[in-house]
PDBQT receptor file of N, H, CA, C and O in Angstrom, charges set to zero:
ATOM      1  N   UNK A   1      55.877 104.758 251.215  1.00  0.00    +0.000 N 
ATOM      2  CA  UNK A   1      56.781 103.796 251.812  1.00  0.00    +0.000 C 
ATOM      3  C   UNK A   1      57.348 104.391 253.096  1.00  0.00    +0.000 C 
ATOM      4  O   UNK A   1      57.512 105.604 252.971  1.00  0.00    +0.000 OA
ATOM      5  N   UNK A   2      57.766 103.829 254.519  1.00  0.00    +0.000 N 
ATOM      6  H   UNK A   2      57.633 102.843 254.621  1.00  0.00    +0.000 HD
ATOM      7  CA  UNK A   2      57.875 103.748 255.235  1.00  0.00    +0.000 C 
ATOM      8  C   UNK A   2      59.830 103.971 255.457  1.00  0.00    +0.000 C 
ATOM      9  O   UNK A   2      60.624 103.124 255.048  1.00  0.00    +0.000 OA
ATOM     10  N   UNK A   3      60.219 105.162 256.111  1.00  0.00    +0.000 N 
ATOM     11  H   UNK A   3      59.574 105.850 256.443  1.00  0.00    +0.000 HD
ATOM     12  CA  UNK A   3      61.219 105.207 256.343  1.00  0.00    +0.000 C 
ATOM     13  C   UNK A   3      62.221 104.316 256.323  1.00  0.00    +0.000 C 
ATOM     14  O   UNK A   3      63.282 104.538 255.740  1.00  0.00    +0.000 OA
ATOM     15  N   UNK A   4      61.963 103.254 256.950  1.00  0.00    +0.000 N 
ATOM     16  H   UNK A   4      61.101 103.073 257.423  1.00  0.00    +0.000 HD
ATOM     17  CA  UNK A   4      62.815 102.027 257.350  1.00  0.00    +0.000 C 
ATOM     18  C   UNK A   4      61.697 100.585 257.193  1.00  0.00    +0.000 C 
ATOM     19  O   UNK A   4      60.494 100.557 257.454  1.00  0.00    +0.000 OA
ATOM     20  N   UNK A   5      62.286  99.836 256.848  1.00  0.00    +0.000 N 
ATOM     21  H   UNK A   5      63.262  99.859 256.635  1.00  0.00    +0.000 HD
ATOM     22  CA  UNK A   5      61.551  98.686 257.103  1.00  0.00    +0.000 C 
ATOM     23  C   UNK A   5      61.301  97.386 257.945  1.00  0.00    +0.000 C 
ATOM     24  O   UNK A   5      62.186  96.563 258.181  1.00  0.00    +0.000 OA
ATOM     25  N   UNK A   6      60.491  97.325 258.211  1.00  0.00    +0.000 N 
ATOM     26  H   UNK A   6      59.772  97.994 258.020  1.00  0.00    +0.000 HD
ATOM     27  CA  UNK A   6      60.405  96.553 259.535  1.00  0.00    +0.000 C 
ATOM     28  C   UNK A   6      60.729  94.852 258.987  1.00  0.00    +0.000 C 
ATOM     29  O   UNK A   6      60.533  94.282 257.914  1.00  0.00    +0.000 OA
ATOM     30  N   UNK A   7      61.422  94.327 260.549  1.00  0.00    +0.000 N 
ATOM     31  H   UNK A   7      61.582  94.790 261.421  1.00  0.00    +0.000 HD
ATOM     32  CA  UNK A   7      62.006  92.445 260.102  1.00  0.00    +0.000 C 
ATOM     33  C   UNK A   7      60.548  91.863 260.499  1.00  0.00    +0.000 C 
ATOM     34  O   UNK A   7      59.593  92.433 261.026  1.00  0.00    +0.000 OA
ATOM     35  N   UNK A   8      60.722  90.454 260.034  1.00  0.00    +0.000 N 
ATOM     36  H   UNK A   8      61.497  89.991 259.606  1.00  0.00    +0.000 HD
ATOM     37  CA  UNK A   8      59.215  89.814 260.396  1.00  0.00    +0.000 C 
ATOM     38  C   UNK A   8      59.750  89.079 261.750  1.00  0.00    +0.000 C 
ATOM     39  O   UNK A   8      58.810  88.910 262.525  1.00  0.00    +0.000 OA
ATOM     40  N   UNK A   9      60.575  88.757 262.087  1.00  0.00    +0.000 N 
ATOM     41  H   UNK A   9      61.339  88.895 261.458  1.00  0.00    +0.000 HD
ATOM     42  CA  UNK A   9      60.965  87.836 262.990  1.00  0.00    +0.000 C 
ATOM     43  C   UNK A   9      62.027  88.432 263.488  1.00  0.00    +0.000 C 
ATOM     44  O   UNK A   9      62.584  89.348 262.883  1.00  0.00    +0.000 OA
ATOM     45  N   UNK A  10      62.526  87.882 264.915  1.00  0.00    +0.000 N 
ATOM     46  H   UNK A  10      62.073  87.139 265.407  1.00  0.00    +0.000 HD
ATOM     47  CA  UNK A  10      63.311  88.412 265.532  1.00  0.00    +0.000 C 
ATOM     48  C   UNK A  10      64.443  87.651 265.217  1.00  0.00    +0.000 C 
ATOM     49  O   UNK A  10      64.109  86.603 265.769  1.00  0.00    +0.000 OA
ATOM     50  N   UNK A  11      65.883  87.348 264.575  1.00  0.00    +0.000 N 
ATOM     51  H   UNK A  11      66.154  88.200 264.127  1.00  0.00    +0.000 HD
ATOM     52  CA  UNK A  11      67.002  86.965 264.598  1.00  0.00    +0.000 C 
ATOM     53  C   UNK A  11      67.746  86.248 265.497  1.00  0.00    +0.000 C 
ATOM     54  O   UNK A  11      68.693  85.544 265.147  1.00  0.00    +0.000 OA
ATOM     55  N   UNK A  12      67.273  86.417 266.981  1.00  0.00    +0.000 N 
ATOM     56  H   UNK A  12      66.504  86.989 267.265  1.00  0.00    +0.000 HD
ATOM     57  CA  UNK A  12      68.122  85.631 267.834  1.00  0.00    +0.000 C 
ATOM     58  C   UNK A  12      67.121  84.634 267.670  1.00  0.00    +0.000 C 
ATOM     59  O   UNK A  12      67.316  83.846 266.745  1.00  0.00    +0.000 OA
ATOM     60  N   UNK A  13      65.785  84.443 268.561  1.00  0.00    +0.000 N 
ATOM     61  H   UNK A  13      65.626  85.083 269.313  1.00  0.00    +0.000 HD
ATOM     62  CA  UNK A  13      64.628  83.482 268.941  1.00  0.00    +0.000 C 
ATOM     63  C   UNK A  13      63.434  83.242 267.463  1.00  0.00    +0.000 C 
ATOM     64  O   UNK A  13      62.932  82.154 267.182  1.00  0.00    +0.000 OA
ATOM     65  N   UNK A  14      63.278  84.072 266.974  1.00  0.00    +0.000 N 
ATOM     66  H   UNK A  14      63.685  84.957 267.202  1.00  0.00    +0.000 HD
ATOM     67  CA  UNK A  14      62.481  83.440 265.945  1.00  0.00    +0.000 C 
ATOM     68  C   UNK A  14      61.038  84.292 265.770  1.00  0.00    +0.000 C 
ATOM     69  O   UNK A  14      60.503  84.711 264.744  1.00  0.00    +0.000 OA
ATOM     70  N   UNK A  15      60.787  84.346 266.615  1.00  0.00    +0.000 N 
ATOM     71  H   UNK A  15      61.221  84.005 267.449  1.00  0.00    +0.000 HD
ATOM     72  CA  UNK A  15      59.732  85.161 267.439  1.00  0.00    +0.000 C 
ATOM     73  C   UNK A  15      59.022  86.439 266.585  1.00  0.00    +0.000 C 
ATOM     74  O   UNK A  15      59.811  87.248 266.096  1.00  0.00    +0.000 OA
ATOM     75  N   UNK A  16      57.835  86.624 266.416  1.00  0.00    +0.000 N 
ATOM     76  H   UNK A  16      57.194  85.967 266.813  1.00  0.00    +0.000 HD
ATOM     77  CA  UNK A  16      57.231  87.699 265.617  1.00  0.00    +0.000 C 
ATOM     78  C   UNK A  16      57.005  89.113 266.396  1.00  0.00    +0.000 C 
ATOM     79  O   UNK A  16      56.590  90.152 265.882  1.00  0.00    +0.000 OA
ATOM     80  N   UNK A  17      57.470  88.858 268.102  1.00  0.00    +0.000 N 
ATOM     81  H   UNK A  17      57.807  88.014 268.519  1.00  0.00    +0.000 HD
ATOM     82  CA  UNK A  17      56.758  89.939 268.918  1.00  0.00    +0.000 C 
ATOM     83  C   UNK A  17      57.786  90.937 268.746  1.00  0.00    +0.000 C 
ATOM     84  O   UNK A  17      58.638  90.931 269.634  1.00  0.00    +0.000 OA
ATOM     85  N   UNK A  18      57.943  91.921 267.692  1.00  0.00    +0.000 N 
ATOM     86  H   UNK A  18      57.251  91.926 266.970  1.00  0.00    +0.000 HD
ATOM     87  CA  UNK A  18      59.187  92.956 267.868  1.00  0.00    +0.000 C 
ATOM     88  C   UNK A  18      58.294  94.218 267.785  1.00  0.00    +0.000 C 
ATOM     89  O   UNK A  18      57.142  94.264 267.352  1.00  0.00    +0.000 OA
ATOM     90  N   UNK A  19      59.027  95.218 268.271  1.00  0.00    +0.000 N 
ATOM     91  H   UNK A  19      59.962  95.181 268.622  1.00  0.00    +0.000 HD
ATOM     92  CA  UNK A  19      58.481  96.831 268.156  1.00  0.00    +0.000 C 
ATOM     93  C   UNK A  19      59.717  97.825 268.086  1.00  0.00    +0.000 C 
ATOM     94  O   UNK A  19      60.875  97.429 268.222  1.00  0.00    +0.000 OA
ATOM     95  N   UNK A  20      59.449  98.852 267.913  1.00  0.00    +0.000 N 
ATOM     96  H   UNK A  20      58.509  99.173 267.803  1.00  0.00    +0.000 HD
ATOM     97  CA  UNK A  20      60.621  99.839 267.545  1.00  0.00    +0.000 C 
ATOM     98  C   UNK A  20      61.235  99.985 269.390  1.00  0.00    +0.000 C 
ATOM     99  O   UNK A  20      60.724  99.939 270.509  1.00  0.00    +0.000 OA
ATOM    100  N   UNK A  21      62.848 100.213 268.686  1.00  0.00    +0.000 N 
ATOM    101  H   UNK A  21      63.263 100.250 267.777  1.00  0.00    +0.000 HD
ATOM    102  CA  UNK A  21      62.880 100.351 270.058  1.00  0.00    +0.000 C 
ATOM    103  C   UNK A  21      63.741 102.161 270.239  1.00  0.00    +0.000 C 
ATOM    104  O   UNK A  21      63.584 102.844 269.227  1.00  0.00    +0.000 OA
ATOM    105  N   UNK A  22      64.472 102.784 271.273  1.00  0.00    +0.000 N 
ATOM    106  H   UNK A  22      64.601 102.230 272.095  1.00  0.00    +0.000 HD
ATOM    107  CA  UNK A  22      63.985 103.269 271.799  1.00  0.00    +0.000 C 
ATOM    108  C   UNK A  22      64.915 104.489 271.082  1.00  0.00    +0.000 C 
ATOM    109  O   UNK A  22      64.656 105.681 270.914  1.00  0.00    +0.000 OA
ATOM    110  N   UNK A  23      66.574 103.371 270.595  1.00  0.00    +0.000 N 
ATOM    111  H   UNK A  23      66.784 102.403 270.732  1.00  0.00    +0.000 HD
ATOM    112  CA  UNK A  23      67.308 103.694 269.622  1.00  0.00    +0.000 C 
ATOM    113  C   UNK A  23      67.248 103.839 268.294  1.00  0.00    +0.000 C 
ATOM    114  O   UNK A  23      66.438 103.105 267.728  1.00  0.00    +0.000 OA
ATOM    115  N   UNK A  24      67.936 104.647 267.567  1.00  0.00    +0.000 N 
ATOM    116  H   UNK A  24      68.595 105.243 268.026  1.00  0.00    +0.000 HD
ATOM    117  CA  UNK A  24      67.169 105.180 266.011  1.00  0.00    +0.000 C 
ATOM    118  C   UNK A  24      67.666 104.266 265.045  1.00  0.00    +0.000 C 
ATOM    119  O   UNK A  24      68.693 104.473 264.399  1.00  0.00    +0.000 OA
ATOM    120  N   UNK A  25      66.918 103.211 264.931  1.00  0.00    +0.000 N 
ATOM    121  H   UNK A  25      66.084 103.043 265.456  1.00  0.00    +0.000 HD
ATOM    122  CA  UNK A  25      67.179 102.229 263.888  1.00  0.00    +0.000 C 
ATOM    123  C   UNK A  25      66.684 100.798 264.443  1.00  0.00    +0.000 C 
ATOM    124  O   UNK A  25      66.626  99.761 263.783  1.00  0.00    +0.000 OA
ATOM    125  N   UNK A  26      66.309 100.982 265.913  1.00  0.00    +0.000 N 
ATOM    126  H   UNK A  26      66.357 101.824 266.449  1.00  0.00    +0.000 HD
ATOM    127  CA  UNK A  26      66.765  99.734 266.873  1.00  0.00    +0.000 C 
ATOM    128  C   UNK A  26      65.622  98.806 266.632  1.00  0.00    +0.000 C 
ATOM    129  O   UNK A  26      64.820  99.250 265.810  1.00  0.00    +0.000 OA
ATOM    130  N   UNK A  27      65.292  97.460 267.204  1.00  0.00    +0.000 N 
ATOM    131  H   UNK A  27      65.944  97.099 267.872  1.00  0.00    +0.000 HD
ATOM    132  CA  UNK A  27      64.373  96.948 267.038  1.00  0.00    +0.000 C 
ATOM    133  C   UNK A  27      64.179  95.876 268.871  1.00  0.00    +0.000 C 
ATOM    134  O   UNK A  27      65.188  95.328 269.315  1.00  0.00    +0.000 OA
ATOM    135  N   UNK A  28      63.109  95.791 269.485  1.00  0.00    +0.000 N 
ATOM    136  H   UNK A  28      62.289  96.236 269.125  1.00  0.00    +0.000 HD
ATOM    137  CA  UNK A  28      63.172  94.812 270.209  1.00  0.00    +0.000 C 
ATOM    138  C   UNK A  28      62.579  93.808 269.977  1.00  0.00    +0.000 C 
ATOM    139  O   UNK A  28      61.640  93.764 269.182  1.00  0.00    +0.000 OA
ATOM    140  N   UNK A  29      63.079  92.679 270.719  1.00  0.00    +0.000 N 
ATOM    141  H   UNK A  29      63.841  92.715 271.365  1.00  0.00    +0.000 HD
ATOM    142  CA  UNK A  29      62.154  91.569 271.132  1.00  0.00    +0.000 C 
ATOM    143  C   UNK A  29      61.544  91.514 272.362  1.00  0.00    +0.000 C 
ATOM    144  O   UNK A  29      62.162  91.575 273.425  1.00  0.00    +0.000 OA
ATOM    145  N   UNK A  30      60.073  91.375 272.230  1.00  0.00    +0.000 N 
ATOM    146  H   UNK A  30      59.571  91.326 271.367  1.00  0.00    +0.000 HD
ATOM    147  CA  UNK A  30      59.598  91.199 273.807  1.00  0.00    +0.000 C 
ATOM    148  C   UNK A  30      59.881  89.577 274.002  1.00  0.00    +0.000 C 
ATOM    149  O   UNK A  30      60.020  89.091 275.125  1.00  0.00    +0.000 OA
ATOM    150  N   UNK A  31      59.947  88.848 272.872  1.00  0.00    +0.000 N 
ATOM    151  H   UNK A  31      59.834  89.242 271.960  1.00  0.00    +0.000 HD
ATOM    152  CA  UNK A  31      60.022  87.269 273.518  1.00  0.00    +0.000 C 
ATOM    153  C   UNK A  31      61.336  86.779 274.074  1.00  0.00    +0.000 C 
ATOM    154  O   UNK A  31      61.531  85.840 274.845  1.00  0.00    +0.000 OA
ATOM    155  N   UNK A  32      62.147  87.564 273.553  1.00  0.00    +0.000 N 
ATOM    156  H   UNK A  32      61.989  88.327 272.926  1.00  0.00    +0.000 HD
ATOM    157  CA  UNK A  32      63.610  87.416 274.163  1.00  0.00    +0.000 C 
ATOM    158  C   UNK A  32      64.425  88.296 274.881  1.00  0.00    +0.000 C 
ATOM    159  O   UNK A  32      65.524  88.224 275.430  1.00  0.00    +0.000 OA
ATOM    160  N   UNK A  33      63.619  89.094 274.726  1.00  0.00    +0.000 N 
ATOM    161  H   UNK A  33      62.726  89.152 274.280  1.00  0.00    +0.000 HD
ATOM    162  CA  UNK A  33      64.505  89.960 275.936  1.00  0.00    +0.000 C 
ATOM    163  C   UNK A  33      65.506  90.713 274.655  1.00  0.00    +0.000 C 
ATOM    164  O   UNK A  33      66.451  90.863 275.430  1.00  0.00    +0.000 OA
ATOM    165  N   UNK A  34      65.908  91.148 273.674  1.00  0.00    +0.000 N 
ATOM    166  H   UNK A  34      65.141  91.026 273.044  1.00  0.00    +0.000 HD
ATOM    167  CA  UNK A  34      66.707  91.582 272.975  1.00  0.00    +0.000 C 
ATOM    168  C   UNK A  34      66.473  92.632 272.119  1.00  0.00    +0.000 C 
ATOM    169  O   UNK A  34      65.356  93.060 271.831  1.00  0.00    +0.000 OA
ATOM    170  N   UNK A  35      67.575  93.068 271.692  1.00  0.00    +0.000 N 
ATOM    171  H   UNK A  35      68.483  92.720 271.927  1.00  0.00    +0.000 HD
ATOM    172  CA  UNK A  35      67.130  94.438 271.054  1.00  0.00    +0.000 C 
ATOM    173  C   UNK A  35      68.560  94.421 270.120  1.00  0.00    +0.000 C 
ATOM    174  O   UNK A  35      69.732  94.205 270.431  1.00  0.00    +0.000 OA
ATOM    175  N   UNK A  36      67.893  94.757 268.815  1.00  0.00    +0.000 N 
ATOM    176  H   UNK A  36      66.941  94.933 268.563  1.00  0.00    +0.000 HD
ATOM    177  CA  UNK A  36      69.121  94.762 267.354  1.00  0.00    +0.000 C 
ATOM    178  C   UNK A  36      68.471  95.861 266.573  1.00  0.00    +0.000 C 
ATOM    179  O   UNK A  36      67.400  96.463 266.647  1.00  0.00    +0.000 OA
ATOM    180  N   UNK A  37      69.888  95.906 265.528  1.00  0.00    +0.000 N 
ATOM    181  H   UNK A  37      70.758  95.417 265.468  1.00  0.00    +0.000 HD
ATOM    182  CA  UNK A  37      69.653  96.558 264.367  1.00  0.00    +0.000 C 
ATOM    183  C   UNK A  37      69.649  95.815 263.166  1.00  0.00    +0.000 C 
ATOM    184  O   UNK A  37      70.059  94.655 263.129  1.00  0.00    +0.000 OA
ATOM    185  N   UNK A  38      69.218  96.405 262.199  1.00  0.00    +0.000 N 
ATOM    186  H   UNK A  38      68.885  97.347 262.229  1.00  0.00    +0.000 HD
ATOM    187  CA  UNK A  38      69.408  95.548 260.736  1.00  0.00    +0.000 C 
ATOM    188  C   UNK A  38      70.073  96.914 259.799  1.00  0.00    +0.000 C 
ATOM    189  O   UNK A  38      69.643  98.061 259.926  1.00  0.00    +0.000 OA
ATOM    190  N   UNK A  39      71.086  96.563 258.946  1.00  0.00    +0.000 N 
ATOM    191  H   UNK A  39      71.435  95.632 258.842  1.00  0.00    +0.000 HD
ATOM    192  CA  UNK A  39      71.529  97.955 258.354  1.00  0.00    +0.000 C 
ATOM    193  C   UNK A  39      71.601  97.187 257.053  1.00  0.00    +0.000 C 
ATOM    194  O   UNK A  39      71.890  95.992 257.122  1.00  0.00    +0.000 OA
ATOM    195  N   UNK A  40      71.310  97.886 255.562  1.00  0.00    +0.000 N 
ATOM    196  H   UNK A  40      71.076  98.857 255.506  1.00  0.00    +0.000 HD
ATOM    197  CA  UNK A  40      71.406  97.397 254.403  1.00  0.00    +0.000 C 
ATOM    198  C   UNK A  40      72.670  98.164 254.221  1.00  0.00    +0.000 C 
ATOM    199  O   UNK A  40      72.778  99.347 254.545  1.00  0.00    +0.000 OA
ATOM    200  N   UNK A  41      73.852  97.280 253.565  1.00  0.00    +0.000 N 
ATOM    201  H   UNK A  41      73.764  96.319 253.301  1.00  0.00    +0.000 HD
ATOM    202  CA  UNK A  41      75.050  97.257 253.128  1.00  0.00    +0.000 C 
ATOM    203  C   UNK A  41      75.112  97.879 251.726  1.00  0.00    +0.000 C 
ATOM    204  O   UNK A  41      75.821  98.819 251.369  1.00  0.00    +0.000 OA
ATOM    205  N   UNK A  42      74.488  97.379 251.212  1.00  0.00    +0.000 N 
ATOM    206  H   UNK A  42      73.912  96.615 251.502  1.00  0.00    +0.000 HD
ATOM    207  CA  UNK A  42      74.780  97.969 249.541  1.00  0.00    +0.000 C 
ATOM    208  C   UNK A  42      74.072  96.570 248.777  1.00  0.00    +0.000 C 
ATOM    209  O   UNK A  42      73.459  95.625 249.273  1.00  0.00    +0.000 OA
ATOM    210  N   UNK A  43      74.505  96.935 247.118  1.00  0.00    +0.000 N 
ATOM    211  H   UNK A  43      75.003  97.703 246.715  1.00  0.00    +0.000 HD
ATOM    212  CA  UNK A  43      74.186  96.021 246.139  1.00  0.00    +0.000 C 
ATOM    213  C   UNK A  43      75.651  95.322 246.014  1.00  0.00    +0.000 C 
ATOM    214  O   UNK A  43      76.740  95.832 246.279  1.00  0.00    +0.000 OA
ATOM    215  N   UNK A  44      75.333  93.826 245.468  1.00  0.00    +0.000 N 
ATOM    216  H   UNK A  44      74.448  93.412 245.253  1.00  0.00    +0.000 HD
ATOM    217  CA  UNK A  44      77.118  93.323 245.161  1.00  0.00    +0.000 C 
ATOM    218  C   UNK A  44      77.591  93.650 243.726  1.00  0.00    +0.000 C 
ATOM    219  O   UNK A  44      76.718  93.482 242.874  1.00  0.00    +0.000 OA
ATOM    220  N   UNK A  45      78.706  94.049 243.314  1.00  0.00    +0.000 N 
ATOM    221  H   UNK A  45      79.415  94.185 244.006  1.00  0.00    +0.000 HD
ATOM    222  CA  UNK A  45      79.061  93.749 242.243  1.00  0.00    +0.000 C 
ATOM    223  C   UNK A  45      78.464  92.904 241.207  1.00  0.00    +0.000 C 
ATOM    224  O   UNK A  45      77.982  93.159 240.103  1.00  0.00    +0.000 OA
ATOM    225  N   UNK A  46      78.655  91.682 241.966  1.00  0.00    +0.000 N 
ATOM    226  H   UNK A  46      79.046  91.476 242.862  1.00  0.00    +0.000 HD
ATOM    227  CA  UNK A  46      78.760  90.666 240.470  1.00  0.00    +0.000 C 
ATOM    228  C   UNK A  46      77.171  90.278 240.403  1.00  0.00    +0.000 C 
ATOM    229  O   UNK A  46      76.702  89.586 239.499  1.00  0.00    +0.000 OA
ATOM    230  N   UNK A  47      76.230  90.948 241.741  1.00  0.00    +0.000 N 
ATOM    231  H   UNK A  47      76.611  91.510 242.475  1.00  0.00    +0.000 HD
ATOM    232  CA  UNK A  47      74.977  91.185 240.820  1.00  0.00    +0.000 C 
ATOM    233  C   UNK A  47      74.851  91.805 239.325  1.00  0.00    +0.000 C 
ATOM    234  O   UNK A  47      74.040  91.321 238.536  1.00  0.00    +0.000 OA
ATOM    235  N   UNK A  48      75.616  92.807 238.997  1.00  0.00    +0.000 N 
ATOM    236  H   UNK A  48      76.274  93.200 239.638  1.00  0.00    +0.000 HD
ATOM    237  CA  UNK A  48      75.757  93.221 238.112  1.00  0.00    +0.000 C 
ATOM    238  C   UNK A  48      76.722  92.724 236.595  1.00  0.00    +0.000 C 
ATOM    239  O   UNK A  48      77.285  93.466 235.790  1.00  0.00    +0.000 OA
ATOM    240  N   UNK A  49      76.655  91.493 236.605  1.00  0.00    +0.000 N 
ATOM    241  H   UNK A  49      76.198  90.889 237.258  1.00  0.00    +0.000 HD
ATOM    242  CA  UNK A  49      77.853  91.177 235.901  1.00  0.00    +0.000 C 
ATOM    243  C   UNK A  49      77.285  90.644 234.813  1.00  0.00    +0.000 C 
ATOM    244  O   UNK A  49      76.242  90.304 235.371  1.00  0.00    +0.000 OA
ATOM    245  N   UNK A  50      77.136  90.292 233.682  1.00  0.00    +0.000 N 
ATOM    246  H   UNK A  50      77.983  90.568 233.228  1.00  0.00    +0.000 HD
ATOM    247  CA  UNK A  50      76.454  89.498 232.731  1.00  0.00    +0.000 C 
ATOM    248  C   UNK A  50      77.688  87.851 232.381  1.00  0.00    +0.000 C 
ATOM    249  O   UNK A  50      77.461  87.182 231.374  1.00  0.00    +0.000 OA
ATOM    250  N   UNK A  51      78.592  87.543 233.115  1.00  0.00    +0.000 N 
ATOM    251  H   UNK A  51      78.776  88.087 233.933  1.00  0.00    +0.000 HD
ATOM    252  CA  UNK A  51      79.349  86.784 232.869  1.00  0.00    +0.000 C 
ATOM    253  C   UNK A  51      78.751  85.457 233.623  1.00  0.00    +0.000 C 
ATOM    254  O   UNK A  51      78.197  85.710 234.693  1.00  0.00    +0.000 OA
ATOM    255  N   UNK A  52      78.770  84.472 233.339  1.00  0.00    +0.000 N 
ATOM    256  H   UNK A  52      79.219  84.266 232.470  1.00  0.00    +0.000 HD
ATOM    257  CA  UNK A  52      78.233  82.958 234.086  1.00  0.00    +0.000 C 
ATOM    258  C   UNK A  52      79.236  82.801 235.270  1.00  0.00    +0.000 C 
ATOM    259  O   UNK A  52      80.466  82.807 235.301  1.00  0.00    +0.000 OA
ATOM    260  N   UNK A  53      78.048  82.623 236.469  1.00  0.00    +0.000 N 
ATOM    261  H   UNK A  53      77.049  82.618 236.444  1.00  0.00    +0.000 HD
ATOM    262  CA  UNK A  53      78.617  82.230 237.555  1.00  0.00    +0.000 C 
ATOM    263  C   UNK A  53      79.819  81.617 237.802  1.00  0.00    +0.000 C 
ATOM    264  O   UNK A  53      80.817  82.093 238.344  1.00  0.00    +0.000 OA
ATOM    265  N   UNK A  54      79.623  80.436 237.323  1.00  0.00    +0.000 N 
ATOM    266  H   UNK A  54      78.813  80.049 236.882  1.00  0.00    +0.000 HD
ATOM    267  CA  UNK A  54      80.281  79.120 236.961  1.00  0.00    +0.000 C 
ATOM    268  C   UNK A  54      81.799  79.222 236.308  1.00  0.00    +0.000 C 
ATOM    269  O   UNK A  54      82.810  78.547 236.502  1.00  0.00    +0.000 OA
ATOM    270  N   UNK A  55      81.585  80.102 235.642  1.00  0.00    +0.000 N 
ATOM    271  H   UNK A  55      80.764  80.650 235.485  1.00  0.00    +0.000 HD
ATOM    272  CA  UNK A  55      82.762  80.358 234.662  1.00  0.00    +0.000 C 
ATOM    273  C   UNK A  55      83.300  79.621 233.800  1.00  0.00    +0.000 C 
ATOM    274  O   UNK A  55      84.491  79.333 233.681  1.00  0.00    +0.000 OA
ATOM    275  N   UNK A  56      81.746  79.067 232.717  1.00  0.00    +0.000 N 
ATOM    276  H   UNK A  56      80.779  79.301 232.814  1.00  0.00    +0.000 HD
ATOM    277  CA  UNK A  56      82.167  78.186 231.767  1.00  0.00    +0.000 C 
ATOM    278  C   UNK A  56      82.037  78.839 230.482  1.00  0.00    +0.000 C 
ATOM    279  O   UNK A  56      81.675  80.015 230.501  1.00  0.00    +0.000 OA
ATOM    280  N   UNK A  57      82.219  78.403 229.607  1.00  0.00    +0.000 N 
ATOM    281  H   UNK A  57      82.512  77.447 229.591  1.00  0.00    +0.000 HD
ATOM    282  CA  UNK A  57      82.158  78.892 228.249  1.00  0.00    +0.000 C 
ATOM    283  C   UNK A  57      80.763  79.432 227.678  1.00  0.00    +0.000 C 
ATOM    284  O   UNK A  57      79.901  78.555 227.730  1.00  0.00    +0.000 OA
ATOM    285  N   UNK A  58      80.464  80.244 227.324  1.00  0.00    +0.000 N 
ATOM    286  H   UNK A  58      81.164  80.957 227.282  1.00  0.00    +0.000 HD
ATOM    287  CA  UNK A  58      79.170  81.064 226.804  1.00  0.00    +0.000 C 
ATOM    288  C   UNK A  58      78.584  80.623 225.948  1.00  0.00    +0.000 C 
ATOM    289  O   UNK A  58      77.368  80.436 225.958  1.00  0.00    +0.000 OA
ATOM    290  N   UNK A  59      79.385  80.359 224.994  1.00  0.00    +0.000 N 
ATOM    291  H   UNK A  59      80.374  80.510 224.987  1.00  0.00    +0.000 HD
ATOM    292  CA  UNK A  59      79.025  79.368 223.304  1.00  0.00    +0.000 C 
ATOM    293  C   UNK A  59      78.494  78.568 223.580  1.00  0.00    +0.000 C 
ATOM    294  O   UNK A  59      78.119  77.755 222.736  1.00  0.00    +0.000 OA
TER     295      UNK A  59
């Protein structure tokens, strides 16, 4: 597996033409002229929760 993982599309325009860019994490777009990052945050909590969304009765 690959250090980091690459986006399929570019976020501003839509666009598939991206390549690494020049910054350590960075990504460009050649179709738009732009250049981003993507950073993974974490897992959520209440992924972890076994309680109903909803918060109705279990029974």
């Amino acid at each position: 597996m690959s250090e980091r993982a690459a986006p399929f599309y570019c976020p501003y325009c839509g666009d598939e033409d991206l390549h690494p860019g020049e910054a350590h994490g960075a990504w460009e777009c050649r179709a738009c002229n732009r250049a981003f990052q993507l950073k993974f945050l974490g897992l959520l909590a209440r992924g972890l929760s076994t309680a109903p969304l909803d918060g109705g009765d279990t029974t």
